[in-house]
C-alpha positions, 0 to 999 in steps of 0.5 A, a space after each residue: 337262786 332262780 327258784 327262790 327268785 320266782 317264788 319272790 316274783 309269784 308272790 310280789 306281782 300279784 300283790 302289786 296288781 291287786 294294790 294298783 287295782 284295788 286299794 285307795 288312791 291315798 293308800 296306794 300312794 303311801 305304799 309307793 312312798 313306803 317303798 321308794 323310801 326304802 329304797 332309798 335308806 338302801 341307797 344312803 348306805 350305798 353312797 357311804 352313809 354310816 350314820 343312822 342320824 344321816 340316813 335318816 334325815 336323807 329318808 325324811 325330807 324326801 318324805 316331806 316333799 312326796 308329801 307335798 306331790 301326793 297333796 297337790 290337785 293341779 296336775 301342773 305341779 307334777 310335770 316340772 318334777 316328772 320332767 327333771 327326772 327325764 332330764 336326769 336319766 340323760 344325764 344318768 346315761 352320760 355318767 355311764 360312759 364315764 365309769 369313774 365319774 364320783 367313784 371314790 369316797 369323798 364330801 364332793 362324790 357323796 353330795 353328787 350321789 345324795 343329790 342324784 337319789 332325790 332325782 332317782 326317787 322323787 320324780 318316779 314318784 311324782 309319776 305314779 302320783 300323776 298316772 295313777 290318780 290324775 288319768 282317766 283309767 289311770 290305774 290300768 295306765 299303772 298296771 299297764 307300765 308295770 306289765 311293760 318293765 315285768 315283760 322287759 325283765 323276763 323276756 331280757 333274763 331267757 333271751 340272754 340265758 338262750 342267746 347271750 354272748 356279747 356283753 351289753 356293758 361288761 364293766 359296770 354288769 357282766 350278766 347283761 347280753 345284748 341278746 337280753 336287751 333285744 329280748 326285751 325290747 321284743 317282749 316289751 313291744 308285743 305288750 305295749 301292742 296290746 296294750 294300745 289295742 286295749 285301750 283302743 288307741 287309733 292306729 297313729 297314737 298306737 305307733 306312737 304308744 308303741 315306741 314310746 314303750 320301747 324308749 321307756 324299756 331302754 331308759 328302764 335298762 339305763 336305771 339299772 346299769 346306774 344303780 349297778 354302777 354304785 353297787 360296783 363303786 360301794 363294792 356291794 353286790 346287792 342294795 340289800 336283802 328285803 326282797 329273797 332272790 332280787 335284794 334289796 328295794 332299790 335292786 327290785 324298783 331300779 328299773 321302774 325308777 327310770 320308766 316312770 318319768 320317760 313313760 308319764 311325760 312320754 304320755 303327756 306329750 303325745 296327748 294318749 
């Protein structure tokens, strides 16, 4: 599996790198959009959807509104969407404190969690639409964010392997430590360092920069317990298998979907 999971990883981050870099704004948006998409069929199913018809029409009119934020040329458009994602991913957080919160199958249950995609996936992409097309150097800020949460991934899988003990949230994910979670925050934070003296950010906007990174990891640990938790409610192990080793979409970009609005206002607010 390890290996399997690496060669994945070899083969996907430079692809990723090479599409933030180098390929056409609009392109690279409709890419995002193909992904987050398919992530989110994945989550349709999840939640208990059956029929295609259902999942389907879940997928478009999602669609249609990323449509409407890639269009958009007032970066005012997409803050209030950004915004309402940063506000989900608290209220995210307090769902997972309360394990059993719309865990059975249900009408009520299934809209919460049908409205809760939306918020999962439509303000991930209103950020990449806002770091990677409205930021001076907005596709090495892509990147940047990219190498935090690769960073945070790696350094949280070796740190736990070599120092995991206590479980980080045993009931929703066994194989999360807090060692691992320290890993990443610690690997997270020299990248973010770097970064920030990359971009020759003065010594008060670096600090700032820097913690922010490090909120961004930690609310990029609470996208991927949630999603662990609607796998642990669907009683499913993986969101899917488009991705050898890591699943399915939804399993590879939970993570991301959680740092890119903390990150993109997070960057906004602090004026870098």
């Amino acid at each position: 599996m390890l290996k399997t999971r690496l060669l994945t990883a070899l083969i996907l981050a430079p692809l990723g790198i090479l599409g933030v870099l180098f390929l056409p704004t609009n392109w690279f948006q409709l890419l995002v959009a193909i992904l987050f998409l398919l992530a989110l069929w994945e989550w349709s199913r999840l939640i208990g959807y059956r029929r295609y018809a259902t999942r389907a029409a879940m997928v478009v009119l999602n669609f249609f509104a990323m449509a409407f934020l890639a269009r958009v040329e007032q970066v005012g458009w997409l803050i209030p969407v950004i915004a309402l994602g940063v506000v989900w991913w608290v209220a995210a957080f307090a769902w997972l404190m309360n394990f059993h919160f719309a865990e059975n199958p249900g009408k009520t249950n299934k809209l919460i969690k049908t409205v809760a995609g939306t918020l999962i996936v439509l303000p991930a992409f209103a950020s990449v639409v806002y770091l990677h097309a409205h930021l001076t150097d907005g596709r090495l800020w892509t990147l940047a964010l990219l190498g935090l949460i690769w960073a945070a991934d790696i350094c949280a899988y070796f740190a736990g392997r070599r120092f995991g003990t206590t479980r980080l949230a045993p009931t929703i994910s066994p194989g999360k430590t807090r060692a691992g979670l320290w890993g990443a925050l610690l690997g997270s934070g020299l990248v973010a360092l770097v970064a920030g003296v990359f971009f020759d950010l003065p010594a008060l906007s670096l600090a700032g920069f820097v913690l922010l990174c490090l909120v961004t990891v930690l609310f990029s640990v609470i996208g991927d317990l949630f999603e662990s938790l609607i796998k642990r409610h669907s009683k499913s192990k993986d969101s899917g298998s488009v991705f050898p080793g890591h699943g399915g979409a939804f399993d590879r970009f939970d993570s991301l979907f959680a740092a890119l609005p903390i990150f993109a206002l997070g960057k906004l607010w602090l004026g870098i």
